[in-house]
DRENRO-336897 format. One record per residue: x, y, z of N, C-alpha, C, O, CB in turn. Coordinates in pm, whole numbers, plus 50000, padded with zeros to 5 digits. Glycine has a CB too. Example, Ala and Ser with C-alpha at 12.3 -4.5 7.8 and 13.67 -1.06 7.14 Angstrom:
513194943150780512304955050780513204967050780514244966850846511314955350905
512854977550708513674989450714512905000350787513415011450804514084994050572
This chain:
501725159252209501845145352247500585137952203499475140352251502055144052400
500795129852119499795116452075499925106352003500595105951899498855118752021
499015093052073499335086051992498515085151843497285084851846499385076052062
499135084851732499265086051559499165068251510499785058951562501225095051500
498235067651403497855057751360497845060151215497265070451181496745053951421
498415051951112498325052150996497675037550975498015027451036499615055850933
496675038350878496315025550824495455026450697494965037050657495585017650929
495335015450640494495011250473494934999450460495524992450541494895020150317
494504996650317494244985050293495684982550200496274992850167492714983250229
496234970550159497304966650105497504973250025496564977149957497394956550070
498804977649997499694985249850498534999549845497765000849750499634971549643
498565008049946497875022849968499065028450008498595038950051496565025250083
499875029050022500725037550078501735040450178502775047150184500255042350091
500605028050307501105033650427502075034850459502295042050557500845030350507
503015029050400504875026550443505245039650409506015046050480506005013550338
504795043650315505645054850250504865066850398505545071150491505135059050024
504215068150389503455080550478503715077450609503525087650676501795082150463
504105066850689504335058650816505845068650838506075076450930504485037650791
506825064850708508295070050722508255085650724509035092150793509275064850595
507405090750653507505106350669506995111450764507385122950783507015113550577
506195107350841505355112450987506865108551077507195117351156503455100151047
507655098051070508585095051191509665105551163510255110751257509215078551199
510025109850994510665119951018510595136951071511365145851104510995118650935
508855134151052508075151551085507795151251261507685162251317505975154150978
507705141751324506865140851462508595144751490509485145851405505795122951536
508685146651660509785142551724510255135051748509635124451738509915144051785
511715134251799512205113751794511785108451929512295097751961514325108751783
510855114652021510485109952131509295100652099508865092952184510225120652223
508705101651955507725093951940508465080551971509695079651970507015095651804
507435068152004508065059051961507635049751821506465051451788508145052752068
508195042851760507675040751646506955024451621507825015951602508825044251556
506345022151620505475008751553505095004651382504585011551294504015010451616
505444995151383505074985551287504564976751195505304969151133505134984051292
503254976951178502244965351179502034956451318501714944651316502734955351067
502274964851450502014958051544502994952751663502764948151775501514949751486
504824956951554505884951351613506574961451631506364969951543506524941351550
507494965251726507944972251821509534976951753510504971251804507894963051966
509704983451682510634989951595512014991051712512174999851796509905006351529
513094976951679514124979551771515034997451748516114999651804515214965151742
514585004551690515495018251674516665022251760517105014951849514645029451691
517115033651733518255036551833517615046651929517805048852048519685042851760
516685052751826515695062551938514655050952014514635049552136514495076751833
513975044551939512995039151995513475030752187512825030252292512495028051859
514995025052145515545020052243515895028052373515685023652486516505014952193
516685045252334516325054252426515365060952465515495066852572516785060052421
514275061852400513015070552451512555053052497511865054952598511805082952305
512585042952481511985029552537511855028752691510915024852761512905017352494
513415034952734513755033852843513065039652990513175035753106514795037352819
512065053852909511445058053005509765055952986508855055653069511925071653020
509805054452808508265049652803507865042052770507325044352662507525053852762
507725027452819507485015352770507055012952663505975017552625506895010052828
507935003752575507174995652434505974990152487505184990452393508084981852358
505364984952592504344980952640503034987252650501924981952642504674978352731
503415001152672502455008952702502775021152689502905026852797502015007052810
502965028352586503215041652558502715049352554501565047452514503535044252495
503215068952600502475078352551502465081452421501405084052363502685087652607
503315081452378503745088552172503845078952097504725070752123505395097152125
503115077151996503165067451974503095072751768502345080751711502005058352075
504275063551712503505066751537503375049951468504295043951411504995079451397
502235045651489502085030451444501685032551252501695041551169500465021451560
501415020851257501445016851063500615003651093501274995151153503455012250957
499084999651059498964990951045498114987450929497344996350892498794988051140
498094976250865497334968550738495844961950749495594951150803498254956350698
495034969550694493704960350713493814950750663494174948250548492524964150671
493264939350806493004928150695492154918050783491024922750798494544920550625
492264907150840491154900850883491204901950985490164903651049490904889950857
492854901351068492814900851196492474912251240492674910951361493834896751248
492044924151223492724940751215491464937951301490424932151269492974954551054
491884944851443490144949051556490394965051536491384972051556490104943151799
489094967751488489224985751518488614989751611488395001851625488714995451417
488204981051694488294986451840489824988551907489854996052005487484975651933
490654984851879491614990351870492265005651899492985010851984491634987051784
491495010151762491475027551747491225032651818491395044751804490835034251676
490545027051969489885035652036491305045652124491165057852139488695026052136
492325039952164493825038552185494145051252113494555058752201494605024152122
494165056952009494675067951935493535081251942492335082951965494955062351776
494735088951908494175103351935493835106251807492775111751775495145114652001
495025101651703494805106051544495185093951448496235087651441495835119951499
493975092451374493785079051288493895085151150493105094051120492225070251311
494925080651054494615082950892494645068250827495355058250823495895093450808
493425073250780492975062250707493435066450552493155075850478491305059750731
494185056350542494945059150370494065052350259493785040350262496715050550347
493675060150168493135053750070493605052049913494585058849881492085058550077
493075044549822494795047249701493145040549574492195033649611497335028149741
493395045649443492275040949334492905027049344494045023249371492215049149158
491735020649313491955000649330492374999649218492964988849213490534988049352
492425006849084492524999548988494455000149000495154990248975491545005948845
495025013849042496205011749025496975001349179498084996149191496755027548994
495885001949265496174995249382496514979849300497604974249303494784996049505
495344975049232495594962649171496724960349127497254950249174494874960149080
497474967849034498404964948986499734965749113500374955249125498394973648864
500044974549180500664969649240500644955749368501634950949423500894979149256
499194951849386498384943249473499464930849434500414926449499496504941349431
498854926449282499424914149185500904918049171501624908349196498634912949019
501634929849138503364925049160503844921049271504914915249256504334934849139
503534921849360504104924449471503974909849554504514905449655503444937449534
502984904949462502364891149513503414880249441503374868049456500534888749457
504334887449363505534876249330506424875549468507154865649477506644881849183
506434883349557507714879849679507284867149742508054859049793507894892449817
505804866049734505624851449835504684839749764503834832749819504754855749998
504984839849664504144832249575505344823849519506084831549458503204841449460
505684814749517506314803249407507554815349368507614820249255504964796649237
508224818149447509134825849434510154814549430510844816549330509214836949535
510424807149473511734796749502511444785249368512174775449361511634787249696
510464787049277510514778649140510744783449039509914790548983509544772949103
511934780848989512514786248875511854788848749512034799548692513434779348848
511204780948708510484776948585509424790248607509384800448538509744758948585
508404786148753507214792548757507964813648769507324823348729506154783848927
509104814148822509414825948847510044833148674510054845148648510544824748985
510534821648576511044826748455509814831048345509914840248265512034815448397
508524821148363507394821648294506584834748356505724839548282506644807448305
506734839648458506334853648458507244863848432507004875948424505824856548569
508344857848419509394875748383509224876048241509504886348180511544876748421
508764864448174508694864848003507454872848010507464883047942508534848247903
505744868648120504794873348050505054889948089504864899248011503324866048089
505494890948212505394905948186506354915248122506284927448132505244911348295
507374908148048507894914247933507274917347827507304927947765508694908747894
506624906147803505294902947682504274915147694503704920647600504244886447719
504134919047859503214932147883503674940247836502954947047763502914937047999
505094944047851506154960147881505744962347702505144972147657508704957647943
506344947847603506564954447537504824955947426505054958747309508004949147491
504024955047445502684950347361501554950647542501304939847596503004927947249
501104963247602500484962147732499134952447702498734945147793500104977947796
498524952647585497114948347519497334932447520496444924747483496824955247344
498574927947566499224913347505498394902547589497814892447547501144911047535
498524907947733498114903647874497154912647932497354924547960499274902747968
495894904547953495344913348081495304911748193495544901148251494334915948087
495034921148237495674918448450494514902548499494844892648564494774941648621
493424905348448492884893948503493304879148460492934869048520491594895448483
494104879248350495054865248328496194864548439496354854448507495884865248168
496714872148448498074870248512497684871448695498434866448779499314884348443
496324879448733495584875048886495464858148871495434852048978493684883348911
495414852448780494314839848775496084831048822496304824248923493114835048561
497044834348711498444828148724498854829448867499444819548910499544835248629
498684839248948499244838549088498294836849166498254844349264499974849549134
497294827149153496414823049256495804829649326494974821749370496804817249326
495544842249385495364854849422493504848949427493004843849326496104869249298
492764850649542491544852849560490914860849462491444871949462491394857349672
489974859749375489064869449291488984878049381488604874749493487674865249235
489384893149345489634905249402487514905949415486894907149309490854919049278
486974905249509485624908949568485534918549702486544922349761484954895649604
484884920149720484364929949850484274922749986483884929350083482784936049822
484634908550004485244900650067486474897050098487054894450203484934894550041
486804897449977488454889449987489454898150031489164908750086489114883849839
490564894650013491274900250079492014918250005492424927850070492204887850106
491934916849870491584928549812490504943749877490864955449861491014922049701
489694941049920488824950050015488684945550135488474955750201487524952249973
488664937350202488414928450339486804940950409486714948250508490504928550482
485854937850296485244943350364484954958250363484104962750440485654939550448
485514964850293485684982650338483954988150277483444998950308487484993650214
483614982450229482264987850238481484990650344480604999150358481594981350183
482044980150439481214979150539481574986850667480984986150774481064966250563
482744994950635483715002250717482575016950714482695023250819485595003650633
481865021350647481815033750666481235043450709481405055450689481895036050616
480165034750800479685042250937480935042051033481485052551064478315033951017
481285032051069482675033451191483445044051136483985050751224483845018551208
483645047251034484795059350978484005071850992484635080551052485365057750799
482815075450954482185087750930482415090351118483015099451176480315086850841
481605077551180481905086551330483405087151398483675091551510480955079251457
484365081251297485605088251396485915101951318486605109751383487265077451408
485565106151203485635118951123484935131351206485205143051234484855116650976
483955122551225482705131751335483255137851456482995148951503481425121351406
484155128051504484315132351637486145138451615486785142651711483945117151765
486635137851492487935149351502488945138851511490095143151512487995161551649
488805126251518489755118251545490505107551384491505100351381488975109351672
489635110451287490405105851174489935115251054488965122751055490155089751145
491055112450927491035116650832491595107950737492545100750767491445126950842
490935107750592490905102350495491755112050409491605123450367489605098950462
492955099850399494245106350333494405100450215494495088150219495555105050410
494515107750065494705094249964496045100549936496595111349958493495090749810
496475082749846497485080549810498195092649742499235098149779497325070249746
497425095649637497555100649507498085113549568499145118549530496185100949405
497285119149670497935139849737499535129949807500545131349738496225153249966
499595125249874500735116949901501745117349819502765122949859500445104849910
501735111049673502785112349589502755125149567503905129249554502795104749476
501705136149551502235146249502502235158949603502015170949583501575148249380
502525152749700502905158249869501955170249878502345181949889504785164349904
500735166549873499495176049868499025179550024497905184650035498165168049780
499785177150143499885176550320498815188650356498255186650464501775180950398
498395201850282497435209550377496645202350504496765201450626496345215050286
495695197550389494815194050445495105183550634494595183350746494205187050316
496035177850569496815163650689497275171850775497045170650896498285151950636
498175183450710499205194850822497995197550948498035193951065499775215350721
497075204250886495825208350982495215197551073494745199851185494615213150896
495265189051032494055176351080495595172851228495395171351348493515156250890
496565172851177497685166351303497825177451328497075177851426499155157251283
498455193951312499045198651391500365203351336500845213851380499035190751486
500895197351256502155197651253502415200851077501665201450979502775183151323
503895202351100504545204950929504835196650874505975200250843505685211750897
504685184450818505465175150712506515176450676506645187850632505065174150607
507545170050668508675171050599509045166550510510245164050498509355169650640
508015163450400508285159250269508705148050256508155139450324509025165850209
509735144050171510055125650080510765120950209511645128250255511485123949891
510515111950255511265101950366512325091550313512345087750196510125092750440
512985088350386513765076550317512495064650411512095066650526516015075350369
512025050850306511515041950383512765032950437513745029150374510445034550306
512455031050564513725019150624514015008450547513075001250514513385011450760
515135005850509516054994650432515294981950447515144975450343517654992350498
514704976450576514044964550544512704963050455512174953150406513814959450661
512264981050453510764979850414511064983550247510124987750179509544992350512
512154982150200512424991050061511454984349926510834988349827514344989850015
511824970150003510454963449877509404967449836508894965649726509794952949900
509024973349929507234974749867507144993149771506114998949735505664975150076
508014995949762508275006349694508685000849559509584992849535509235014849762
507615008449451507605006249285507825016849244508895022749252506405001449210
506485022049179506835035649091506595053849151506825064649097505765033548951
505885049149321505775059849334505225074949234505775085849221506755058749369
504075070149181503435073849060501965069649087501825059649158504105066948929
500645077149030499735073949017498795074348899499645077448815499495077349094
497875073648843497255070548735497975067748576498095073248467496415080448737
498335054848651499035047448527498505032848510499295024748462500685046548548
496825027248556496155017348531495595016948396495305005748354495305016548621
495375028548308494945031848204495445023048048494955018847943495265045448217
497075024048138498725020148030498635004148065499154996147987500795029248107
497904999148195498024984348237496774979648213496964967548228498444981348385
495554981048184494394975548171493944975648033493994985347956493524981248253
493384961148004492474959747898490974962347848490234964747943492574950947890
490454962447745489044956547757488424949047810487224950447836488724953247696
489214938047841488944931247933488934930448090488394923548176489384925347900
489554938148087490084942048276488824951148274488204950348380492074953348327
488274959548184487614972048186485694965048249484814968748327487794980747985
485934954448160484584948248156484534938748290483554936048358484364939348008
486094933948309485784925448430485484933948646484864930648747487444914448412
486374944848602486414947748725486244962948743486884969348828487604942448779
485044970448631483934979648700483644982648801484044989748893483054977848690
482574974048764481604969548872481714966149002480814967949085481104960848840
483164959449034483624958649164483864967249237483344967649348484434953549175
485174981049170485744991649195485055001449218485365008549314486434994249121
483595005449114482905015949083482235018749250482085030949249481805012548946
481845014649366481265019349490482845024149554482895035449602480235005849584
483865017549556485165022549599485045037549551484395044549629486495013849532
485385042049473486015048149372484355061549392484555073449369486405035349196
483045057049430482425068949447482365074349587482455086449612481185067749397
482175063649693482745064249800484385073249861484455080049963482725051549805
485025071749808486345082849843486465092449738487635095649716487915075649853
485475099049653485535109349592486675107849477487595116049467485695119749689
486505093149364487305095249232486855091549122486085081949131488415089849228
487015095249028486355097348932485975083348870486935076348841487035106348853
484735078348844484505067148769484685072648620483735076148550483065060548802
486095073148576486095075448385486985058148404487525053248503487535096148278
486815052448261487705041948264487845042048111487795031448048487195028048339
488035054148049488955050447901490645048747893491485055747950488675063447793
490805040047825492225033347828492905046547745492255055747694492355015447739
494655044847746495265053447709495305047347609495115035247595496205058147766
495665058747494495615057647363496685043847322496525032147287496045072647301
498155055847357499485050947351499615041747476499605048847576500565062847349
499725028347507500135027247606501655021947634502305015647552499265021247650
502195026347787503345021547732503965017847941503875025748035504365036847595
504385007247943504425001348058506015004748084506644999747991503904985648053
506785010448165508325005348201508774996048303508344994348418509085015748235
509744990248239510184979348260510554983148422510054975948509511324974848151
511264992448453511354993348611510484993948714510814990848828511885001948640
508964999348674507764990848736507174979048687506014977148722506724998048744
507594972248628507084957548631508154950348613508914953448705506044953348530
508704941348538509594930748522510874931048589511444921048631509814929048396
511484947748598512564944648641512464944148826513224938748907513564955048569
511094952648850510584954249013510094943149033509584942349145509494965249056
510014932448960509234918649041510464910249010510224898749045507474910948967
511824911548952512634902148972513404906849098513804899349186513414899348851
513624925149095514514928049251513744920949370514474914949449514584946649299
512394920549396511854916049477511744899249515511684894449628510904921849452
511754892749397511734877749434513204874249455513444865749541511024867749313
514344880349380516044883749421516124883349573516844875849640516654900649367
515354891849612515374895849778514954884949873515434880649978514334908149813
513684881349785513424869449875514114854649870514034846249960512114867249859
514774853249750515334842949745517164844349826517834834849866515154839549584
517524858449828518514855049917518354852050051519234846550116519274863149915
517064856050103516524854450225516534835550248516864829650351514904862950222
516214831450161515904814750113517604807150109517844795150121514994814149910
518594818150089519924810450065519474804949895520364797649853520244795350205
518764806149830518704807449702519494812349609519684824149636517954811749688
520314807849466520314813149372519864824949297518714821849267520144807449345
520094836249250519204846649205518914848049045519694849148950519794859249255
518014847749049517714851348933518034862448833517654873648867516844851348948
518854861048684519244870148653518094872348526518154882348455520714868948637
């Protein structure tokens, strides 16, 4: 019995690792959200005896970001802190930033399905820092909302490591269901690929990792180093940044995954869809 906390920073994972803990724990857990109270069919019968208000079992999912108190944490028994390389985080950061961006303008939604065609087919055509600049997106800094800060996270993390109560889970053992280490730290067996719940299906792309190589330029290389490079020594990954020879982008992680997604949101809108 405990309450379980998944969290990181945007497009790390957590959805995907949130759904496989609800299928590995028991269904007595109850399940949380980013904060919101998962109407389930279990959640509604195990509700009945252990309040959504105030629970013993608990498997939450939440997103760093400004509002996030980690005093909070104090509440949990077991904290994973998800971590994912920024450079491929970026890329999914910026697609994903088409669901709520000028999604309902035709023009502005057709002029990006051309540029990132223009990517798929020629990756060198576009660099990521043109097409950040096109979706308005805060200059990804150690402020903004890209890191909200995580530098400054890592005394508070070393002493919940210290004291047995969190672990630093990356993305990357995630996709390639690398769980030892996690099995030990919770207790329990994993049960491998989850289905994510139907409302959360959006934020799922390629389920793949080190493929920033195939999406970044010389220019991306020169612009956002220096930002990444304390990330990236800090969670133990490798600062190499030579581009792939061949590069070669598919269309089902980019152009055709940022039209299903603005599709989604525009039926949400009573909108037209975009074909």
């Amino acid at each position: 019995m405990a309450k379980v906390i998944v969290l990181g920073l945007a497009k790390s994972g957590t959805t995907g690792l949130w759904s496989v803990l609800v299928k590995s724990y028991p269904r007595r857990y109850l399940q949380f959200f980013e904060g919101q109270y998962l109407p389930s069919r279990y959640n509604k019968y195990f509700g009945q005896t252990s309040s959504e208000q105030n629970p013993r079992d608990v498997i939450s999912k939440q997103i760093i970001g400004p509002d996030f108190n980690f005093t909070d944490l104090a509440s949990f028994d077991k904290i994973i802190w998800m971590v994912r390389d920024p450079r491929d985080r970026l890329i999914s950061y910026l697609l994903y930033r088409h669901y709520d961006y000028r999604y309902d303008s035709d023009e502005f939604v057709r002029e990006q399905l051309d540029l990132l065609q223009m990517k798929e087919r020629d990756p060198n055509a576009l660099a990521m820092i043109d097409l950040e600049a096109r979706l308005l997106l805060p200059r990804p800094t150690l402020e903004s909302a890209f890191f909200w800060n995580d530098h400054q996270k890592s005394n508070f993390l070393s002493t919940l490591i210290e004291e047995e109560r969190a672990f630093i889970f990356k993305y990357e053992d995630f996709v390639n269901q690398e769980y030892s280490g996690l099995e030990n730290f919770l207790g329990i067996k994993m049960s491998g690929n989850a289905k994510v719940p139907k409302q959360f299906q959006r934020v799922i792309r390629s389920k793949t990792h080190g493929f920033w190589n195939h999406w970044f330029t010389q220019k991306d290389v020169g612009n956002y180093m220096g930002l990444f490079r304390p990330f990236l020594e800090q969670y133990g990954y490798k600062d190499e940044w030579a581009l792939a020879e061949e590069k070669k982008i598919d269309p089902e992680h980019c152009s055709r995954y940022v039209r299903t997604i603005i599709n989604e949101r525009r039926q949400l809108d009573g909108l037209h869809l975009i074909q």
